[in-house]
Residue frames relative to the residue before (quaternion, step in Angstrom):
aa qw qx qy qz dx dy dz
X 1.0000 0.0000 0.0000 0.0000 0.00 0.00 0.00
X 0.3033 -0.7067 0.6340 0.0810 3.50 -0.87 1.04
X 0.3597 -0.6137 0.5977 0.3699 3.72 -1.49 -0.18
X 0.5911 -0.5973 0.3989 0.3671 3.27 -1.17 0.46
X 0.6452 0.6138 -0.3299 0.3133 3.37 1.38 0.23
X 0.5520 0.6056 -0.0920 0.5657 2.93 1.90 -0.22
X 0.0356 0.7556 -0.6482 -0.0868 3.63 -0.72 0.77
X 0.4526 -0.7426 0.4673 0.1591 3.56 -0.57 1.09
X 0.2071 -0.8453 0.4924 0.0001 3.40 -0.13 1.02
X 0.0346 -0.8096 0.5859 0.0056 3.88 0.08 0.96
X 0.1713 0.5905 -0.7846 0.0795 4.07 -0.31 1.45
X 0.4534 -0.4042 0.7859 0.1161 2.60 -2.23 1.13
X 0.5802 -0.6914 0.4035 0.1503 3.18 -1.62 1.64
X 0.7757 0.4472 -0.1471 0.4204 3.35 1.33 -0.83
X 0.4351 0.5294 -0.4962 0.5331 3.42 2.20 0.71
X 0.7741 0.4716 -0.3147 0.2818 3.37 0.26 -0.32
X 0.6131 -0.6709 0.2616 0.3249 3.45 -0.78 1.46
X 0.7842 -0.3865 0.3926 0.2854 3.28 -1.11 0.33
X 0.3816 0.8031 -0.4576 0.0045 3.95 0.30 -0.09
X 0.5319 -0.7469 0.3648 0.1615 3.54 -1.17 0.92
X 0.1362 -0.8273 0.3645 0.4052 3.72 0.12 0.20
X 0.4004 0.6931 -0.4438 0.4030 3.59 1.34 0.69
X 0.5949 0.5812 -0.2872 0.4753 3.39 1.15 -1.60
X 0.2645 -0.7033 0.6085 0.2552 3.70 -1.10 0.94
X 0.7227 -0.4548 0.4163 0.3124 3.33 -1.95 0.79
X 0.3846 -0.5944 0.6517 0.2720 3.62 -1.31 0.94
X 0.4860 -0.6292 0.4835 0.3662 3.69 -1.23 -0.15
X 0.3770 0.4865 -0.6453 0.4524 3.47 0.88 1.13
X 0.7373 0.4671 -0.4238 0.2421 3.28 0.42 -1.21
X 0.5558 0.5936 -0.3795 0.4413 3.42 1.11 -1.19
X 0.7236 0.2825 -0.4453 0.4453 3.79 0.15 -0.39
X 0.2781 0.8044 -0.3370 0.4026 3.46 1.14 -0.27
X 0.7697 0.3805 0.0364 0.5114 3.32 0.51 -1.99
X 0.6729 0.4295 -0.3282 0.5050 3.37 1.33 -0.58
X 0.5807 0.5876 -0.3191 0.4646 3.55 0.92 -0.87
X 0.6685 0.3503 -0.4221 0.5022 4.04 1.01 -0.66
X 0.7117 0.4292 -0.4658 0.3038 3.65 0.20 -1.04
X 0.7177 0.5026 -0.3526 0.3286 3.68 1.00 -0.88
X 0.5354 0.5662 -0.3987 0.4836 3.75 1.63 0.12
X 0.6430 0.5690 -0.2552 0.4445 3.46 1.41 0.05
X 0.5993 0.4188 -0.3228 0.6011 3.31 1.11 -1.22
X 0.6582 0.4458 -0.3648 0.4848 4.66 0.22 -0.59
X 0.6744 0.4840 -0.3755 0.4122 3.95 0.91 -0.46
X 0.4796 0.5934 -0.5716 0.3020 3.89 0.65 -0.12
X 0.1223 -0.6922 0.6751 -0.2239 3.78 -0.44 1.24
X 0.6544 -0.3555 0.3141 0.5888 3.77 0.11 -1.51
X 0.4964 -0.5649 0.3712 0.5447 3.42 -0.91 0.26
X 0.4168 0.5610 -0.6434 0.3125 3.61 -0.71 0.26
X 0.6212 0.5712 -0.2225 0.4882 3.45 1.08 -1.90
X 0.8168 0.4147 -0.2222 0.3339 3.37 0.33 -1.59
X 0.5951 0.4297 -0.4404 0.5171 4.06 1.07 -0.76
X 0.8234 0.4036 -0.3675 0.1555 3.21 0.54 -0.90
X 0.4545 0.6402 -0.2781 0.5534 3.10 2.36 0.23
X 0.5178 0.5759 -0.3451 0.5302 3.47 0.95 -0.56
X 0.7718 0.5663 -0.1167 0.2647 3.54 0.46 -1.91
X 0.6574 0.5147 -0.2174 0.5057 3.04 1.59 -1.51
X 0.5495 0.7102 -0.2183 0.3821 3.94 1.55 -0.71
X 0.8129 0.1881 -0.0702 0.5467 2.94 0.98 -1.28
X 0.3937 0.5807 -0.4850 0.5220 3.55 1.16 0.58
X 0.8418 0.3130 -0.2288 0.3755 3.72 0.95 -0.84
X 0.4530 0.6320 -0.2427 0.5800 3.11 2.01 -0.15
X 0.6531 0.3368 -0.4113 0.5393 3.74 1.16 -0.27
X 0.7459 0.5278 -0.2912 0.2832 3.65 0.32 -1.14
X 0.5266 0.5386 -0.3089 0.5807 3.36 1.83 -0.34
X 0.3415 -0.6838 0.6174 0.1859 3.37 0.64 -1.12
X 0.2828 0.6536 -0.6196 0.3300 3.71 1.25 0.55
X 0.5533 0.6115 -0.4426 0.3523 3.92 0.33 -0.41
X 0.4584 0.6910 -0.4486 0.3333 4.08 1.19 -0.84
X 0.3967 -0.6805 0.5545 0.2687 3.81 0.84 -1.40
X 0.7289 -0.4665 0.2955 0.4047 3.62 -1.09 0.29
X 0.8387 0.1292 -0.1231 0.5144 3.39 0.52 -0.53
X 0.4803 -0.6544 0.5415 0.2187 3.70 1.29 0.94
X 0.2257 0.5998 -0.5136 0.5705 2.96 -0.94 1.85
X 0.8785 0.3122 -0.0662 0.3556 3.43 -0.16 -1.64
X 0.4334 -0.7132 0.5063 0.2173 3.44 -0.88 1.29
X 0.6505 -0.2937 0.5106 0.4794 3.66 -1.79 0.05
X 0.7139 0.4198 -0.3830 0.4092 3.43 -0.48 -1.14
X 0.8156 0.3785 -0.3021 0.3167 3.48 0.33 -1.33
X 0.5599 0.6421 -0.3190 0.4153 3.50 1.59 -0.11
X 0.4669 0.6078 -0.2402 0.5957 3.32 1.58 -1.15
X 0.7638 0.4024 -0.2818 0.4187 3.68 0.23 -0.73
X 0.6057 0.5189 -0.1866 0.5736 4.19 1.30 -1.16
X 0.9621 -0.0029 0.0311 0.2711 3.17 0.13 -0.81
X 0.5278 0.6996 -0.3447 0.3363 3.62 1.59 -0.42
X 0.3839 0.7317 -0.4011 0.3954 3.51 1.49 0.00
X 0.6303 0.5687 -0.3096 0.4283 3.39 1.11 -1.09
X 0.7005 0.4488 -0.3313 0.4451 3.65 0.90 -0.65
X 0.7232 0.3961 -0.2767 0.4935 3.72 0.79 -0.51
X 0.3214 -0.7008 0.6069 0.1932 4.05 0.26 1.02
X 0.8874 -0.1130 0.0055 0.4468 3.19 -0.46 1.85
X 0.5375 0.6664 -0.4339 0.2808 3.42 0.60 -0.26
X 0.3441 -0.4967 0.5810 0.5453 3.55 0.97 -1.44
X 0.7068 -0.3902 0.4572 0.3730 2.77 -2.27 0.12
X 0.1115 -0.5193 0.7866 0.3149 3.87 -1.34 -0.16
X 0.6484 -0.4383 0.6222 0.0166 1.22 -2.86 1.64
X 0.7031 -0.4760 0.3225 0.4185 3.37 -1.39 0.62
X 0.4600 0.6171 -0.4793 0.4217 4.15 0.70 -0.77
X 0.8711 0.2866 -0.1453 0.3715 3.26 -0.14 -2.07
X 0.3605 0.7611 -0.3292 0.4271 3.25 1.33 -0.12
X 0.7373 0.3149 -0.0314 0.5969 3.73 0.97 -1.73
X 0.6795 0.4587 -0.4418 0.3642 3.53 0.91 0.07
X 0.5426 0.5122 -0.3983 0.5334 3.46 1.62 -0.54
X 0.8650 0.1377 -0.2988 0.3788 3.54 -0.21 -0.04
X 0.4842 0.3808 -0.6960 0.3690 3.17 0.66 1.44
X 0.6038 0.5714 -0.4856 0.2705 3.60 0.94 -0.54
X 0.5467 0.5958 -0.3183 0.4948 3.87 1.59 -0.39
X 0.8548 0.0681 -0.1765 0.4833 3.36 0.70 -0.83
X 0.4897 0.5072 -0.5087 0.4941 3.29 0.38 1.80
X 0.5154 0.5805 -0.1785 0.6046 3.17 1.39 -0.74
X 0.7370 0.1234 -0.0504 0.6626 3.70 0.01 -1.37
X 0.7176 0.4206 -0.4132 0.3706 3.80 -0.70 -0.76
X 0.9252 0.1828 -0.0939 0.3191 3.47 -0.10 -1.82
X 0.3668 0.8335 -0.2930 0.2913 3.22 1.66 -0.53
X 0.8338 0.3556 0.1990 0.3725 2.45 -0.03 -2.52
X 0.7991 0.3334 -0.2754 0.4176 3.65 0.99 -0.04
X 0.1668 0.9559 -0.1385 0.1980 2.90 1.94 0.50
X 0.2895 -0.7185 0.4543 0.4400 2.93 2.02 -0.60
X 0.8252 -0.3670 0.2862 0.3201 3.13 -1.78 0.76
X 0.5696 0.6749 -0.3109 0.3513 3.29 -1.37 0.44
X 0.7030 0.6552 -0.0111 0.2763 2.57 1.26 -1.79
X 0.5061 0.8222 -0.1815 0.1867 3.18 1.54 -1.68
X 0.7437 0.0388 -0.2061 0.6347 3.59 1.19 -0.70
X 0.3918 0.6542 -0.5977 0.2476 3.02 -0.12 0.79
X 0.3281 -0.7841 0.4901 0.1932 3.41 -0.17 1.50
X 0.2047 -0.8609 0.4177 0.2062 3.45 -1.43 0.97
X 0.7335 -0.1881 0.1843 0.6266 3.77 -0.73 0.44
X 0.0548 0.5639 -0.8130 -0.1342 3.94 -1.53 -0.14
X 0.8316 0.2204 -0.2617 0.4374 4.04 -0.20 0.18
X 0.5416 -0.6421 0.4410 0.3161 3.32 -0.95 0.76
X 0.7031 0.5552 -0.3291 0.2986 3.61 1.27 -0.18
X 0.4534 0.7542 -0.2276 0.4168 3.28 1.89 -0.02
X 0.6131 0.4810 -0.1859 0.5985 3.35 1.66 -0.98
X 0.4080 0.6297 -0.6195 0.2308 4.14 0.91 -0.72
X 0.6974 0.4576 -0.4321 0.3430 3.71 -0.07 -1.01
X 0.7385 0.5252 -0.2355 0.3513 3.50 0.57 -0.72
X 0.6016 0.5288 -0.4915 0.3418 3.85 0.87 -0.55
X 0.7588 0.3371 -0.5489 0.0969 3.48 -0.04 0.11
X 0.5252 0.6324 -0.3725 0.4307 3.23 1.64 0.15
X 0.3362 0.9006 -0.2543 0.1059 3.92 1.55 0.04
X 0.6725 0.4214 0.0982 0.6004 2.52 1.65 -2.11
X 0.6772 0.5151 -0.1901 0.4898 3.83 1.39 -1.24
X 0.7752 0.0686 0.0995 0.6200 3.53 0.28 -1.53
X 0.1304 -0.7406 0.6505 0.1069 3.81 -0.01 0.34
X 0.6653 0.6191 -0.2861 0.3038 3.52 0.44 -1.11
X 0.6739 0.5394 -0.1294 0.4880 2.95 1.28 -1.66
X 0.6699 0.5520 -0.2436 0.4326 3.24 1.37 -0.16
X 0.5526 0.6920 -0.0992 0.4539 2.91 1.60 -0.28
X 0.6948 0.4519 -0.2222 0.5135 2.88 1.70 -1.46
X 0.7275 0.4874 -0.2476 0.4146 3.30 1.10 -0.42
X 0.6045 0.3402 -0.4380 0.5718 3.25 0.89 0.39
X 0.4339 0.5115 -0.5564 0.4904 3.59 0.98 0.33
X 0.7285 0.4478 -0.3237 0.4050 3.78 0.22 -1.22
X 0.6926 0.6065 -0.1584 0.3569 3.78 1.00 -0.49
X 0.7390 0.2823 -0.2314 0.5662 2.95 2.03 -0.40
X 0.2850 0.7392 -0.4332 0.4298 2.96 2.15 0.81
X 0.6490 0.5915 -0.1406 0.4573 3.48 1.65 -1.48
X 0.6836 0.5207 -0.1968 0.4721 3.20 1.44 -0.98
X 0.7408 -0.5724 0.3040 0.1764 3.27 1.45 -0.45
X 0.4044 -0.4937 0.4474 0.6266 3.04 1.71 -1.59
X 0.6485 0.5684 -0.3403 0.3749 3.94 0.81 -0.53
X 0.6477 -0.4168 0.4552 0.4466 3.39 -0.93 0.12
X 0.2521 -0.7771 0.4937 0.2980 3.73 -0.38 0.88
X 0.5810 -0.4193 0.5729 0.3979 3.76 -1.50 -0.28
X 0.8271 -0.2999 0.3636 0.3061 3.16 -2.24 0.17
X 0.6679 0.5932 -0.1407 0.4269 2.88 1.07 -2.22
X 0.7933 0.4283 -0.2259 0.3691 3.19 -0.02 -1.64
X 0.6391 0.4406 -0.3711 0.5096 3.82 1.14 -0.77
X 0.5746 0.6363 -0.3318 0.3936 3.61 1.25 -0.11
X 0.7090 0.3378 -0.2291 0.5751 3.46 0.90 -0.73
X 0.3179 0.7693 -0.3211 0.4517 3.56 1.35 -0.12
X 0.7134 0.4213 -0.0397 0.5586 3.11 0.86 -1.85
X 0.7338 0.4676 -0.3741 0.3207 3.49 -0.01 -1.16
X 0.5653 0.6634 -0.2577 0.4171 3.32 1.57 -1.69
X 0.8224 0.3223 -0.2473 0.3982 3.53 0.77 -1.09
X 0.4501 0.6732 -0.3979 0.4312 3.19 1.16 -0.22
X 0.7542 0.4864 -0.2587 0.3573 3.36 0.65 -1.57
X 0.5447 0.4590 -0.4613 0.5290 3.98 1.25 -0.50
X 0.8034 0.4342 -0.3370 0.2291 3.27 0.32 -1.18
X 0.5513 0.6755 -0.2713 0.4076 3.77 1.52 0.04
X 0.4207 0.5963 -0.3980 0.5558 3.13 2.03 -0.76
X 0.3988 -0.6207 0.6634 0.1252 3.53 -1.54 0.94
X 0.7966 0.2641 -0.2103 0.5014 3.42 0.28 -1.10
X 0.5165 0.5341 -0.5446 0.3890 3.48 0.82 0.98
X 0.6249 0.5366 -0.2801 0.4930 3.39 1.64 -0.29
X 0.1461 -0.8143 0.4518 0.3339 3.52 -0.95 0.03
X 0.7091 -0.6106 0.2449 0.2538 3.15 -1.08 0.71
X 0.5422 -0.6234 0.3223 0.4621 3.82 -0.81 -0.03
X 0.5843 0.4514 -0.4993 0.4532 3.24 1.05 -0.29
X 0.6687 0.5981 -0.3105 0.3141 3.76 0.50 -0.56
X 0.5400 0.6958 -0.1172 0.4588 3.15 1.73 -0.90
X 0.7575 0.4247 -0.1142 0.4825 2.87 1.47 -1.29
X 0.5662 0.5464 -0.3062 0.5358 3.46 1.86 -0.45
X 0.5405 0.6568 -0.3313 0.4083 3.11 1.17 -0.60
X 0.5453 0.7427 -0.1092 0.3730 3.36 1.30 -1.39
X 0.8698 0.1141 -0.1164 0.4657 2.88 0.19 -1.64
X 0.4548 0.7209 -0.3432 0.3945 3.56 1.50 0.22
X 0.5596 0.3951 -0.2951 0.6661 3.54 1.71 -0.36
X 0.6098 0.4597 -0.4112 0.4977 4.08 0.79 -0.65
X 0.7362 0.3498 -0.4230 0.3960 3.92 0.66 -0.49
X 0.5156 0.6293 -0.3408 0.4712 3.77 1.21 -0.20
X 0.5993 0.5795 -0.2082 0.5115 3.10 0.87 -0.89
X 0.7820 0.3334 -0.1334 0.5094 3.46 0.21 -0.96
X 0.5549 0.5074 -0.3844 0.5355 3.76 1.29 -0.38
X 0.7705 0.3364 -0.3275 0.4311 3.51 0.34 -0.82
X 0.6204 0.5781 -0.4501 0.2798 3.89 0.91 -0.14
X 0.0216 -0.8553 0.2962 0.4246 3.65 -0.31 0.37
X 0.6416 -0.4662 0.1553 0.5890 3.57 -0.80 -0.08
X 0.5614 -0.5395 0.4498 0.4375 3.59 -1.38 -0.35
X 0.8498 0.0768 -0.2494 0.4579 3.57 -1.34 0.92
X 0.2679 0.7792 -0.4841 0.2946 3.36 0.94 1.03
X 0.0389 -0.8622 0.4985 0.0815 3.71 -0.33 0.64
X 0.7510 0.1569 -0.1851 0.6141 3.42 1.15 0.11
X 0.6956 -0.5023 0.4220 0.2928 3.16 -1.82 0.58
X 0.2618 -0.7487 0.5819 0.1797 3.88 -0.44 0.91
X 0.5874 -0.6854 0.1953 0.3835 3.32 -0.95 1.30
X 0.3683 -0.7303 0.3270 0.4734 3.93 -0.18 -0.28
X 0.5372 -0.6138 0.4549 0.3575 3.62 -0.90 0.88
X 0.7104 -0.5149 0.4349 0.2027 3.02 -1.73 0.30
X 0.5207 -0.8010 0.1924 0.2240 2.97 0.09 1.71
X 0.0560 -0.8275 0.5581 -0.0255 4.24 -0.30 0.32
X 0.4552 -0.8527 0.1620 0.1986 3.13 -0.98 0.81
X 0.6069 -0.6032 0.2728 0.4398 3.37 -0.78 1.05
X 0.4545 -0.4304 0.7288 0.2775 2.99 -2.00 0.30
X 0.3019 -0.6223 0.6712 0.2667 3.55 -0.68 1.05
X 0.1234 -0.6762 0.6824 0.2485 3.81 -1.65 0.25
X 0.3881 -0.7271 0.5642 0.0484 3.37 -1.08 1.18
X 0.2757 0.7571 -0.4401 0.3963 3.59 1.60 0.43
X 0.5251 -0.6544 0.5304 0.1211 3.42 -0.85 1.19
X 0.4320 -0.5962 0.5666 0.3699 3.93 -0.21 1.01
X 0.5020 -0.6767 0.4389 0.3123 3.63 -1.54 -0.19
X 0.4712 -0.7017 0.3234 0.4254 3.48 -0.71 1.21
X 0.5341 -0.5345 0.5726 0.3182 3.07 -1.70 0.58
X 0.6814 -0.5828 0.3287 0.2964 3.11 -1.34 0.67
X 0.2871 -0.8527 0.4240 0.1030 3.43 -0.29 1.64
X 0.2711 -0.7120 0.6362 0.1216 3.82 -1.26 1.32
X 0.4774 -0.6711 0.5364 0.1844 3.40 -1.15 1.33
X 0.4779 -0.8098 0.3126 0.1344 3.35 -0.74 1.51
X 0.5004 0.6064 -0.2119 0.5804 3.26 2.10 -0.64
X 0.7953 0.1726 -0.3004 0.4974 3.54 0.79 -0.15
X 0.4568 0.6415 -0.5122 0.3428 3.46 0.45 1.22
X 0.6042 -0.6482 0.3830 0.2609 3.41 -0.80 1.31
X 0.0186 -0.8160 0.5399 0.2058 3.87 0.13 0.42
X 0.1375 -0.7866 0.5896 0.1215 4.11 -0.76 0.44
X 0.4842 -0.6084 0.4700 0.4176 3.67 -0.81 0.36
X 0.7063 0.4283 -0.3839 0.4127 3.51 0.55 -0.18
X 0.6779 0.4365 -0.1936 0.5589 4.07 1.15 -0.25
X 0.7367 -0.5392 0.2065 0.3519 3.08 -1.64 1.02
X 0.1059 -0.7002 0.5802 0.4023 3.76 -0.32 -0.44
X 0.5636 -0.7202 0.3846 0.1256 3.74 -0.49 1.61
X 0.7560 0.4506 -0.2026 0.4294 3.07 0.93 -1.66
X 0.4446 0.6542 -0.3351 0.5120 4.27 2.04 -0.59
X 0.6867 0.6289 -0.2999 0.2075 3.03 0.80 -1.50
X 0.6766 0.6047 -0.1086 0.4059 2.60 1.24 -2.24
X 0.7680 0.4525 -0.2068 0.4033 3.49 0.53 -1.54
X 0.7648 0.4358 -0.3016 0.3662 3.79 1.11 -0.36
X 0.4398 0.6102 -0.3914 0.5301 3.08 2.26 -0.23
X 0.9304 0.1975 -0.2721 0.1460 3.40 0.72 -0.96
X 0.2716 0.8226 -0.3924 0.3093 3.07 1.93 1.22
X 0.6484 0.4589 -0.2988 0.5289 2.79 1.46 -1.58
X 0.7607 0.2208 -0.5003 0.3498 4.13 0.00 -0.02
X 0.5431 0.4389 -0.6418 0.3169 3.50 0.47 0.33
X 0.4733 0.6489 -0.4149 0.4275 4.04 0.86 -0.21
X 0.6926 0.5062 -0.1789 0.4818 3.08 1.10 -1.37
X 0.6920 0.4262 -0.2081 0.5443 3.81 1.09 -0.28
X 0.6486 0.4629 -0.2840 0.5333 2.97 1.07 -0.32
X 0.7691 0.3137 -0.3509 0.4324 3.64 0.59 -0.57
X 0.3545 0.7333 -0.3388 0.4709 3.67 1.83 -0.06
X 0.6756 0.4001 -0.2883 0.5480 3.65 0.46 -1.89
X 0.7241 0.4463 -0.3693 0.3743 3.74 0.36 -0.95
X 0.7027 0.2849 -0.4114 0.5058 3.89 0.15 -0.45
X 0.4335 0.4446 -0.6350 0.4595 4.42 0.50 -0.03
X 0.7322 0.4670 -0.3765 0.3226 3.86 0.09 -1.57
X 0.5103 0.6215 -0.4478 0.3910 3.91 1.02 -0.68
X 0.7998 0.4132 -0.1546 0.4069 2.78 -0.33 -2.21
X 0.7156 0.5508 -0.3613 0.2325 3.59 0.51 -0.77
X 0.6677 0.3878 -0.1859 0.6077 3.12 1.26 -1.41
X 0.7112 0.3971 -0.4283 0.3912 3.57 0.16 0.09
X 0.5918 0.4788 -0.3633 0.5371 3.87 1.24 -0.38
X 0.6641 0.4429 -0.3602 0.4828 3.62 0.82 -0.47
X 0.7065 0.3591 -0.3690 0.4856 3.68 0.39 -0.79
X 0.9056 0.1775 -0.1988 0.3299 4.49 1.29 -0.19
X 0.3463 -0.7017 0.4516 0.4286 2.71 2.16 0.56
X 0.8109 -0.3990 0.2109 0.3724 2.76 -2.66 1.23
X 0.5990 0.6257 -0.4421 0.2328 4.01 0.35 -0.28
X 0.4582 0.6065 -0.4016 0.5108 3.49 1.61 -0.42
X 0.8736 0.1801 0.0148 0.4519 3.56 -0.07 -0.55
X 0.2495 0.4442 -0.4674 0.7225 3.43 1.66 1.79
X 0.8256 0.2603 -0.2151 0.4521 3.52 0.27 -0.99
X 0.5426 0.4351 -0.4280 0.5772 3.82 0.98 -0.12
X 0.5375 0.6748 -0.4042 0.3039 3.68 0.53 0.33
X 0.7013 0.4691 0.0428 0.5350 2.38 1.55 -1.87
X 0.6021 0.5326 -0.3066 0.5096 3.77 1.35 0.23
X 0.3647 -0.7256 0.5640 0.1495 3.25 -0.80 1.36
X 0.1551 -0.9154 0.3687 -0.0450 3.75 -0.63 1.11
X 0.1496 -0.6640 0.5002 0.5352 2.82 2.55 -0.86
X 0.9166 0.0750 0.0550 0.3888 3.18 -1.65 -1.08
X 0.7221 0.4855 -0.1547 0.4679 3.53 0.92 -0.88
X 0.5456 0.6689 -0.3903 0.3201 3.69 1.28 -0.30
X 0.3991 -0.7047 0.5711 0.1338 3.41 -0.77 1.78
X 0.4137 0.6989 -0.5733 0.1082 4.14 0.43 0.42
X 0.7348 0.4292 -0.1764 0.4947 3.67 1.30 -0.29
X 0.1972 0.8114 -0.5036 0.2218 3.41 1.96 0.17
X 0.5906 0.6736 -0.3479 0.2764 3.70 0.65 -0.90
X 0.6662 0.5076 -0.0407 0.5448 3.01 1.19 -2.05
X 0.6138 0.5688 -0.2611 0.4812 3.66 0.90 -0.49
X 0.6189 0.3104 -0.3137 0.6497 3.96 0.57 -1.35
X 0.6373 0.4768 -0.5141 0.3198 4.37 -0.02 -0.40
X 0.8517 0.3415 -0.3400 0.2059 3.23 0.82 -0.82
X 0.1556 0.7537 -0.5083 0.3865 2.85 2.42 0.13
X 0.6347 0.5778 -0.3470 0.3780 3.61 0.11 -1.52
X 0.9406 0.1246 -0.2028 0.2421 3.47 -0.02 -1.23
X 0.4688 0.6198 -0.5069 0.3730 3.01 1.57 0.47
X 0.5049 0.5789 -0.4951 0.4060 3.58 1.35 -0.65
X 0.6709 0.5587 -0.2491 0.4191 3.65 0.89 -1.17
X 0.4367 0.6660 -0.3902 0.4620 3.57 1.29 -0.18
X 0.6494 0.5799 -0.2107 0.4445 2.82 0.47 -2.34
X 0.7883 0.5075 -0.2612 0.2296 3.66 -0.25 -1.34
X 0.5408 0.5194 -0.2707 0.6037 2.88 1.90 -1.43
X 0.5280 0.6202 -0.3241 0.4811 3.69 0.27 -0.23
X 0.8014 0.2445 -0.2619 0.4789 3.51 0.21 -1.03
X 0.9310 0.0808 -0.1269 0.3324 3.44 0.70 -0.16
X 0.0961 0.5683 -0.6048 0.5496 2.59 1.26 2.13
X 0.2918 -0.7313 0.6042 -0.1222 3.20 -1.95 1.51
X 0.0368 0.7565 -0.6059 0.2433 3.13 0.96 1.62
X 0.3471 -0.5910 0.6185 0.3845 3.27 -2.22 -0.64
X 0.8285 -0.2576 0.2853 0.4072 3.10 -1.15 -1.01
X 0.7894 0.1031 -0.0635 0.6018 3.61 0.45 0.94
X 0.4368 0.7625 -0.2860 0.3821 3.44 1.36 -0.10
X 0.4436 0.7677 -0.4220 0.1892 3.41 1.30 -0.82
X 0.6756 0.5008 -0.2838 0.4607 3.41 0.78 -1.23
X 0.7165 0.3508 -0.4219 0.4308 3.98 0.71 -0.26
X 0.4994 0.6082 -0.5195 0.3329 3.80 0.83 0.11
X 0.8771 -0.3031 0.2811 0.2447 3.10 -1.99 0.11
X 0.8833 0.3978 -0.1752 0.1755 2.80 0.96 -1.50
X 0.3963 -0.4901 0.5260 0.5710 4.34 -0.18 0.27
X 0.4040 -0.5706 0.7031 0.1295 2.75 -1.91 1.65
X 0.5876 0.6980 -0.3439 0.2221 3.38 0.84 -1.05
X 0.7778 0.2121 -0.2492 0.5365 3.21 1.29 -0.42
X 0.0439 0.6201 -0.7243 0.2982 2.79 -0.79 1.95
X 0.2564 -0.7250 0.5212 0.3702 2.81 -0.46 0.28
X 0.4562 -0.7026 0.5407 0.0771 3.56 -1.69 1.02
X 0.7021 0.3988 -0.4093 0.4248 3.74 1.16 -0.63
C-alpha cells in the first residue's frame, strides 16, 4: 500500500542513461531536483508518509545523479552534507547510513514488495526503514531473494509485521543455504541438465505424417536429469490459522531449517579440516591423531563416527520418503534401530 501522496516510480537500472558525476546538471535536471525535494517538504502527513516520501526522493535523486550540482563534480556524501537538511524539517542533513535506509524502505516497500506477483496480498509490508537493514544489499542485485526473507520473517512474526531482529536472522538463515556451493549446481551440470530435457523433448515429439510407430533403437544410456520434480502448490505460512492443539507450521519450518543449515555448516567445516591438513601431510596426519590420547577430544574412533554420520543421513532420507501415518512409525520399513542413541 502506497499513500495517495506518492506515485511509485518503478526505473529499471539499465533504462536509464548513462550519467557522469563530473558532467554539470542541464536546467531540466535542476528543476528536476527541485520538483523532488518540494514533493517531500508537502508529504509530512505521518512518518510512514514522510520516510516513505523522503525515501522515494532520494532514491530518485541518487540514480539520476541530480546530487553532482551545477557544474558536476559533487559527491552523494557531499550533497547529503549541503543540502539534505532541507528534506528533514529541522532534523539536519542525513548521514550517508540513514540516507540508504530511506530508499531501501521505498524501494522494497513500493518497487520490490508490491510487484511481486500474486500470493503476495497478506503479506504485511515493512512500516520502518529499520526492518528492511538486512535486506539492502540484496535490493538492486537479487530483489527476489529479498523477498524470500522477509517472507521467512513474517513466518517468525506469525502474520505481523516482523522486527529488525527477526528480519535479521531471516537473512543470515538464507544467506547461509545460499553460500553452500555444493548446494548449487554447477555450469557444467546445468548444461547436462539442459540437454537432457532437449533429448526428452524431442523423444516424445512425433515426426509429421507419421502413421506408425518407428521401431525403437537400441537402447543407450540415459543422461540422468537432476531437475527438481515441480513444487507442489505452496500455502503461505503467515496465513495459517495456528491452534494450541496443532502444529504451528511456520516453528516447524524455521527449526527444521536451522538445524540443517547447522548441519552444513558443521559438515563444510570438518571437509575444510581434514582436507587441507591431509593434503599439506598426507594420510599420516590423521594415522597419528589416532594414535593420541585426547580425553574427550581423542580422534581414535573418528572412523566409526564419519559412518554413522552416513547412516543417520541415510536415516533421514528413509524418513522423507517413507509413507507412514500417525503413530505408525514402528510398522514402516525403516530399522528403528538406527537412530542414533548417543
Amino acid at each position: 500500500m502506497t499513500t495517495s501522496a506518492i506515485t511509485p516510480e518503478v526505473v529499471g537500472l539499465d533504462d536509464l542513461p548513462q550519467i557522469f558525476e563530473d558532467s554539470p546538471m542541464t536546467e531540466t535536471e535542476e528543476k528536476e531536483l527541485v520538483i523532488v525535494k518540494t514533493a517531500i517538504q508537502t508529504a509530512y502527513a505521518d512518518k510512514l508518509e514522510r520516510d516513505l516520501a523522503i525515501g522515494a526522493g532520494l532514491l530518485k535523486i541518487f540514480r539520476r545523479k541530480l546530487y553532482r550540482g551545477k557544474e558536476g563534480g559533487r559527491s552523494w556524501e557531499q550533497w547529503l552534507t549541503d543540502e539534505s537538511a532541507e528534506l528533514t524539517a529541522g532534523r539536519g542533513p542525513l548521514g550517508r547510513d540513514t540516507a540508504a535506509y530511506l530508499r531501501g524502505f521505498y524501494q522494497f516497500r513500493v518497487e520490490v514488495l508490491q510487484p511481486s506477483g500474486p500470493g503476495l496480498g497478506a503479506l504485511p509490508p515493512p512500516s520502518s526503514p529499520k526492518q528492511i537493514r538486512p535486506l539492502l544489499g540484496q535490493l538492486d542485485t537479487h530483489p527476489q531473494a529479498a523477498v524470500e526473507m522477509w517472507k521467512a520473517a513474517v513466518v517468525e512474526a506469525k502474520g505481523k509485521v516482523p522486527t529488525f531482529d527477526q528480519v535479521n536472522r531471516a537473512a543470515l538463515a538464507y544467506k547461509a543455504n545460499e553460500a553452500n556451493d555444493a548446494r548449487r549446481l554447477s555450469a557444467a551440470q546445468l548444461e547436462q541438465q539442459e540437454k537432457a530435457r532437449a533429448a526428452a523433448r524431442a523423444a516424445s515429439v512425433p515426426s509429421a505424417g507419421s502413421s506408425a510407430p518407428e521401431p525403437l533403437p537400441t537402447p543407450e544410456p540415459a543422461v540422468r536429469d537432476f531437475s527438481p520434480e515441480p513444487p507442489a502448490p505452496s500455502i503461505p505460512a503467515w496465513e495459517l490459522e495456528t491452534h494450541d492443539d496443532s502444529v504451528d507450521a511456520g516453528a516447524e519450518c524455521k527449526r527444521i531449517t536451522h538445524a540443517l543449515n547447522d548441519a552444513f555448516r558443521a559438515l563444510a567445516t570438518l571437509r575444510g579440516i581434514l582436507y587441507s591438513q591431509t593434503h599439506k601431510y598426507g594420510s599420516d596426519y590423521l594415522d597419528f591423531l589416532r594414535q593420541v590420547d585426547a580425553g574427550v577430544y581423542s580422534l581414535n574412533n573418528i572412523d566409526e563416527q564419519v559412518q554413522q554420520m552416513g547412516e543417520d543421513v541415510q536415516f533421514i532420507a528413509d524418513l522423507l520418503s517413507t509413507d507412514v501415518g500417525a503413530g505408525e512409525l514402528a510398522k514402516s520399513t525403516i530399522d528403528l534401530e538406527a537412530v542414533p542413541t548417543r
